[in-house]
N, C-alpha and C positions, 0 to 999 in steps of 0.2 A: 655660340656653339661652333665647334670649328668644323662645320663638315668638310670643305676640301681637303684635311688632314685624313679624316677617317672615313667618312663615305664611300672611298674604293676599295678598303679594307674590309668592307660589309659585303664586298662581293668572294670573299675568301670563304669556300667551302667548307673547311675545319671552323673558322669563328662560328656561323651557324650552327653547327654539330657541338658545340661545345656550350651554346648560351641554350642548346637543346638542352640538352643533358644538366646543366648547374638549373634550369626553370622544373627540371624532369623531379630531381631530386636530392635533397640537400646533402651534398657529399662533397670533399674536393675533386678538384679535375687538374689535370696536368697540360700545361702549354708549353710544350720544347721544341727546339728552332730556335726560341729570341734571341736578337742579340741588343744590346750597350740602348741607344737610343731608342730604336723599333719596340722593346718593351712597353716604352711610357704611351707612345702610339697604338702599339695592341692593346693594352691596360684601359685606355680609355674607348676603343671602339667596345672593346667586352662591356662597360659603365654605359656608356651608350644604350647599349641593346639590351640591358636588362634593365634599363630606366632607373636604377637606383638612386636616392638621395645622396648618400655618401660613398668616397671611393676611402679607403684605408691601404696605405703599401706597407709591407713589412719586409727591412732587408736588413744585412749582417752585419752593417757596422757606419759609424755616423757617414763616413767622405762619401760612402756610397749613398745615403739618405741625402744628402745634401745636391747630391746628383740629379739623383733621382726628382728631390723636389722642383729642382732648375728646371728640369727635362717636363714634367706636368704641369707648368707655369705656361706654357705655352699652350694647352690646352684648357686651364683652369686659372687665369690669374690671379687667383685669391687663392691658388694652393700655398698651404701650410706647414712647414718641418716640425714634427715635436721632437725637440731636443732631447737627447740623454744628457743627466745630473750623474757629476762622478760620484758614482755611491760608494767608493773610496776612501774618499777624503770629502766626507759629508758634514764637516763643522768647518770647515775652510771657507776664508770671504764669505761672512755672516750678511756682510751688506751686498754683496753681489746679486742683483735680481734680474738680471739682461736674461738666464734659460728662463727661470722663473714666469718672465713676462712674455715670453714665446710660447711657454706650454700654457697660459692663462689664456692666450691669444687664441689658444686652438680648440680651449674648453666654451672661451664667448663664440667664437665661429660656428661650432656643431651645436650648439644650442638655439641662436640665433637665426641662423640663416638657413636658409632653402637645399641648400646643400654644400657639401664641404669635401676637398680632398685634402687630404693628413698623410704625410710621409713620416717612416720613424724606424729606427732601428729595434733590435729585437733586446739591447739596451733599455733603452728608453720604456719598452713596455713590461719590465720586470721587476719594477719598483711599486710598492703599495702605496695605495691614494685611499681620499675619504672616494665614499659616491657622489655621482655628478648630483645625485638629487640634494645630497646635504649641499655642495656647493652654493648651488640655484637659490638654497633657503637663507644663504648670507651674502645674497647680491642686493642693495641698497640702493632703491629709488629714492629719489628727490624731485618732489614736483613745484612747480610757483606755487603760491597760495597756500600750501599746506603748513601748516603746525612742526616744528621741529626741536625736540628738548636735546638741547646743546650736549650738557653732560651725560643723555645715553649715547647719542651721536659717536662723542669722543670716547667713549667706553668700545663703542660699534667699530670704530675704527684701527681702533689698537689690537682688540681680538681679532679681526681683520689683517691685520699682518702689517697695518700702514704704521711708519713710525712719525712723531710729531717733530717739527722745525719752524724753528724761531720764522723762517719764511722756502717757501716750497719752489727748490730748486731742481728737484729731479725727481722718478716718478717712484712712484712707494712711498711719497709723502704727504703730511696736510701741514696746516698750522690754524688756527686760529686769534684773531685780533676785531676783541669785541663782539659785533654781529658779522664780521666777515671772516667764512669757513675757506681756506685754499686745500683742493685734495688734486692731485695730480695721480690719475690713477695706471694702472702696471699695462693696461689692454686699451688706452686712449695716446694720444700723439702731442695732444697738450695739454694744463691743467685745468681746471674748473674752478670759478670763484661764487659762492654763494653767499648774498647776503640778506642779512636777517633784519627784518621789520619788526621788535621785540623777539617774540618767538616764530612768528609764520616766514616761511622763506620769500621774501619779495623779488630779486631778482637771481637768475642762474647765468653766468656767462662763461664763455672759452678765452682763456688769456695767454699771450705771449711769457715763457718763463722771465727773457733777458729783458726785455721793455717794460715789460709788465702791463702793455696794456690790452683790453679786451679786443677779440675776436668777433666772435658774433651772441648775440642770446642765444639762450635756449627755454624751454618750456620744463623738458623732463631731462635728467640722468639715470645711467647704470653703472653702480658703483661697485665693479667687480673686488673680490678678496684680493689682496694684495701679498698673499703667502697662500700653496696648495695645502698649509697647513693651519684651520680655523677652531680657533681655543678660548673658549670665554673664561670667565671663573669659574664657574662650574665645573665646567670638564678641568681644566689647570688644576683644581684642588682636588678631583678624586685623581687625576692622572699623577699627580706629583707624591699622593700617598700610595699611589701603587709603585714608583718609581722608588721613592723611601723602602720601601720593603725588600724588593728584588736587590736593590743596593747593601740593604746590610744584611741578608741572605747571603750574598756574593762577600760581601767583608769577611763576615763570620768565618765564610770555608775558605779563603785566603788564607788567612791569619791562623787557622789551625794547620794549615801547611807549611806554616813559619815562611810567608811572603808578606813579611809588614809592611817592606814597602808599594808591593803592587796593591796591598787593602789600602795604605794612605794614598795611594795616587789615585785609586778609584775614587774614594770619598770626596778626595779635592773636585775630582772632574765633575761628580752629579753634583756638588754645590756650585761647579760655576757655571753650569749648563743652568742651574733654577736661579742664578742670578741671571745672568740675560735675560733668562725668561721675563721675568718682572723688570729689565731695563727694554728690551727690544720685542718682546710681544712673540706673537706666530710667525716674525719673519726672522729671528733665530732659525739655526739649521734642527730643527725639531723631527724631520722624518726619521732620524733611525731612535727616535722616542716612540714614535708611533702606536706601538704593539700597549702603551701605558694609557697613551688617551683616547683610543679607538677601540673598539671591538671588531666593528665591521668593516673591512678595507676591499676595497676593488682595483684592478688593473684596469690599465688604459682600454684594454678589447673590450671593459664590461659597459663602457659609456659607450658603444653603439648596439642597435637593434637591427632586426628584419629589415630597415631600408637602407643596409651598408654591403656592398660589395667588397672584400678582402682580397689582397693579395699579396702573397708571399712570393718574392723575388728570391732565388736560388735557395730553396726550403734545405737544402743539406748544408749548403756554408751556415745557414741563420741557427741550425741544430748546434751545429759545432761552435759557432763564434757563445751561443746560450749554456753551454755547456763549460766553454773558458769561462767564461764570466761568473758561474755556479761555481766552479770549483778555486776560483780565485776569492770569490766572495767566504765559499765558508776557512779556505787556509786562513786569509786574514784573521777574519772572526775570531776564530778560534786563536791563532797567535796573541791576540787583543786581549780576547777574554782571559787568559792565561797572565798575560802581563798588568791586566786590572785596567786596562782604556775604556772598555766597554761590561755590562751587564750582560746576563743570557738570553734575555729577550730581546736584545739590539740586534742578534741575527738572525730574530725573524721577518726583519721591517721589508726582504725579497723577496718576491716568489721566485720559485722553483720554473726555468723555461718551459718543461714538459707541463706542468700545469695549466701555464699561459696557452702553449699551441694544443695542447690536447682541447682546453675551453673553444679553441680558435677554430680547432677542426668539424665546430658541431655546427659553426653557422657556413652561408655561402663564401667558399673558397678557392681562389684561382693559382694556385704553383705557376709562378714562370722560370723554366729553365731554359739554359742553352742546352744543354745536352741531357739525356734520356736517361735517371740513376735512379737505384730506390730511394724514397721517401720521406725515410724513416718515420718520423710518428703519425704521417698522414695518410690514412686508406684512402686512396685513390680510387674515383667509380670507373673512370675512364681516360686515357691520355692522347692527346691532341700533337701532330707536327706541324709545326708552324715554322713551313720554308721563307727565313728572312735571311738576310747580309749586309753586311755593312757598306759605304761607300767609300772606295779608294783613294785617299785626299790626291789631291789634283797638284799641291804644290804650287801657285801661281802658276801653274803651265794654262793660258788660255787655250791655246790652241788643241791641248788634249781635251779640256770642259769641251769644245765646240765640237770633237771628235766621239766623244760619248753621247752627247747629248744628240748628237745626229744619227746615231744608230739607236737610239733608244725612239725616235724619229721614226725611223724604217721599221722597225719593230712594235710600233703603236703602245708605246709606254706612254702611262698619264705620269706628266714631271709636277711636283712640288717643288719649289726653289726657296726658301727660308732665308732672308736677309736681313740683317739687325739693322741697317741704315736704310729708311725710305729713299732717300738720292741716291742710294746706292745701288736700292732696286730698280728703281727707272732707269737707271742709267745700265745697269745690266740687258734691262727686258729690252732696253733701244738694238743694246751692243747684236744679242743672240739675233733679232731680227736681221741686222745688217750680215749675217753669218747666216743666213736662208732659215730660219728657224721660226718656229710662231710663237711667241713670247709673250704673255701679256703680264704689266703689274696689276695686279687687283689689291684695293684698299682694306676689303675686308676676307674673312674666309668662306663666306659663302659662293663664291666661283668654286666647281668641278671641273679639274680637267678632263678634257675631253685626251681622246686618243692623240698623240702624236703632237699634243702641245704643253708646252710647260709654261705654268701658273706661279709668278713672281708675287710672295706678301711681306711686311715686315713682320719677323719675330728674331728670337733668338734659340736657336736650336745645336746642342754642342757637338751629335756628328750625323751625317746622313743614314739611309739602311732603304734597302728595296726588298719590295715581296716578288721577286720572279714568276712565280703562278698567275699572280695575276697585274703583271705587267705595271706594275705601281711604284716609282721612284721618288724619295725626297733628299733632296740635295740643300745643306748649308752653307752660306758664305767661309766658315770654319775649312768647309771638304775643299775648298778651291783656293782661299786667301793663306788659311793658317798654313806654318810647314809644323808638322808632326815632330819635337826630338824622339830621338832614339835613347831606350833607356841604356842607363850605363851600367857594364857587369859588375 
């Protein structure tokens, strides 16, 4: 827990008044003031003080997501980005599973663990998913000792989204030779070799892909899906007879529009979308099928509960950027469908943003703005000014750092000093003392500054921000080393 980040932040009158009011009653509340980095710092003293399991950020577009994630890595090092999939160009690089195993990464994390922070644009949560519960139901334990029939195994795994390989060089893959299974799965770092004493599984180990050789035993695995999209036969055969229908549904009224050839381009496409299928399993680009093999689909919001704190980062850009995205999504669509790329059910594989935040606005909700606008879709109970600012980069100018930071001195500022080199921070915290300053490095975060002294740690933090009310400065080696360009007109 990082309290010297956020612990003096707990002294800010408004945070109180606010984690008042979201415990009072489940409504959004508005936090405006923030700025650039200080969000991720308020964001988490709010997580803090309402003791929540999960923190969720929602903001308006990936660079910022990715920002964002950088910025709560410093508070959470197991924070998570979920990626947006271009839902564009959803059949494109069928073997590409690098988002794939980022968003599988962040469905093992909130399942597993104690708690979880998830960054993600308003992208990313607009796309339909199974529910985390079907998920959970095709995750694949492996223990020593147990019984293991080979040929459901390898059935398990192809519905699974894994595809098989003469031998297992990358992750999304297995192969099998004999009684030795290799699976390299999408949410582990290396692959797994299990081997088989007839049929009971006698050892499980962690192996090197390029040496090939093991790592360490192990007793138990979890053998996450290896596609968001999980298809036995079962479902494959009713789903592909629902897809046969809508398809020559759609031919038929083509072809009485005298468009022969947008009906023969359809038809090629669902044959070679059901050949993949039967060459590459669930990790074919199958989501904008979805609406044929699922009934029940969920957004990303519906996989948390009651112990997740939400926060939407600039709630009116996230409306607007959800709204391109809707109205981009159905022009394609619709040009598609017109030209026979797509069936009429392929543009329902999205929801609707108003959907998604309206769902969003029922659980606990934290708006953080810079500046004070309407809402739009969120009834706000109450709004919060959260007096923060950024830090001035210093340009290598030492002498102006040791100028600031001596009035921040006189004025009994607690200094945070953020430094991505440990010798860098020692060698700082030396420097400021020989400059009349009281400077100490501390190894961990649990040191407070006290009044009128600044607290040197290692992290990585990409710019500074102070809360003036309450006399609370953090400064990064970015604000003093890095020079700022200028952008060009």
């Amino acid at each position: 827990m990082n309290n010297s980040l956020t612990a003096p932040v707990k002294e800010l009158g408004e945070l109180n008044e606010l984690l008042d009011e979201i415990k009072r009653r489940k409504k959004p509340v508005l936090a405006t003031g923030c700025v650039d980095a200080e969000k991720a710092n308020f964001m988490e003293a709010v997580a803090e003080g309402l003791n929540k399991k999960n923190k969720v950020i929602i903001t308006y577009d990936e660079i910022r997501a990715r920002e964002i994630a950088a910025d709560m890595k410093l508070y959470d090092k197991s924070a998570l980005l979920y990626p947006a999939k271009d839902i564009m160009f959803f059949s494109a690089d069928v073997h590409g599973n690098a988002i794939v195993s980022e968003r599988l990464a962040v469905v093992k994390k909130i399942t597993e663990s104690d708690s979880a922070t998830v960054v993600l644009s308003i992208e990313a949560g607009l796309g339909k998913g199974l529910p985390v519960s079907y998920i959970l139901k095709n995750i694949i334990t492996v223990k020593t000792g147990e019984i293991l029939e080979l040929p459901k195994f390898r059935a398990k795994l192809t519905a699974m989204g894994y595809e098989y390989a003469a031998q297992v060089s990358g992750k999304g893959q297995f192969s099998v030779r004999g009684g030795i299974i290799d699976i390299f799965s999408l949410t582990e770092e290396t692959p797994y070799r299990i081997e088989l004493w007839d049929d009971e599984v006698d050892t499980i180990r962690s192996f090197d892909v390029e040496s090939q050789r093991s790592i360490e035993n192990i007793d138990e695995i979890l053998i996450y899906p290896a596609s968001e999209m999980i298809v036995d036969e079962k479902r494959k055969e009713a789903g592909l007879k629902k897809l046969n229908k809508a398809k020559e549904t759609q031919v038929n009224k083509l072809r009485s529009l005298m468009k022969t050839e947008e009906a023969a381009r359809l038809n090629a496409i669902v044959e070679e979308f059901k050949d993949n299928l039967d060459i590459y399993g669930s990790s074919f680009g199958i989501e904008s099928y979805i609406s044929y093999f699922f009934d029940e689909t969920e957004s990303f919001i519906d996989y948390f509960g009651d112990d997740t704190i939400f926060f939407v980062d600039e709630p009116l850009r996230v409306e607007e950027r959800g709204q391109a995205v809707l109205d981009e999504w159905r022009e394609s669509m619709s040009s598609r469908l017109e030209k026979g790329y797509v069936t009429a059910e392929q543009s329902d594989s999205l929801y609707d943003y108003k959907e998604v935040l309206s769902k969003l606005a029922e659980k606990r909700v934290v708006l953080i703005s810079l500046l004070e606008r309407k809402t739009g879709l969120f009834n706000v109970s109450k709004t919060f000014d959260i007096t923060a600012k950024n830090i001035n980069p210093y340009n290598s100018n030492f002498p102006l750092l040791i100028k600031e930071l001596t009035r921040y001195k006189e004025e009994k500022y607690k200094v945070m000093f953020v430094v991505s080199s440990g010798s860098r921070a020692e060698r700082l915290a030396e420097d400021l003392r020989e400059n009349g300053l009281n400077s100490v490095f501390a190894k961990d975060y649990e040191r407070i500054p006290a009044e009128g002294e600044v607290i040197i740690v290692k992290g990585n933090l990409r710019k500074g921000f102070e809360y003036p009310l309450i006399r609370f400065a953090v400064i990064s080696d970015g604000d003093v080393f890095g020079i700022e360009k200028k952008k060009r007109n």
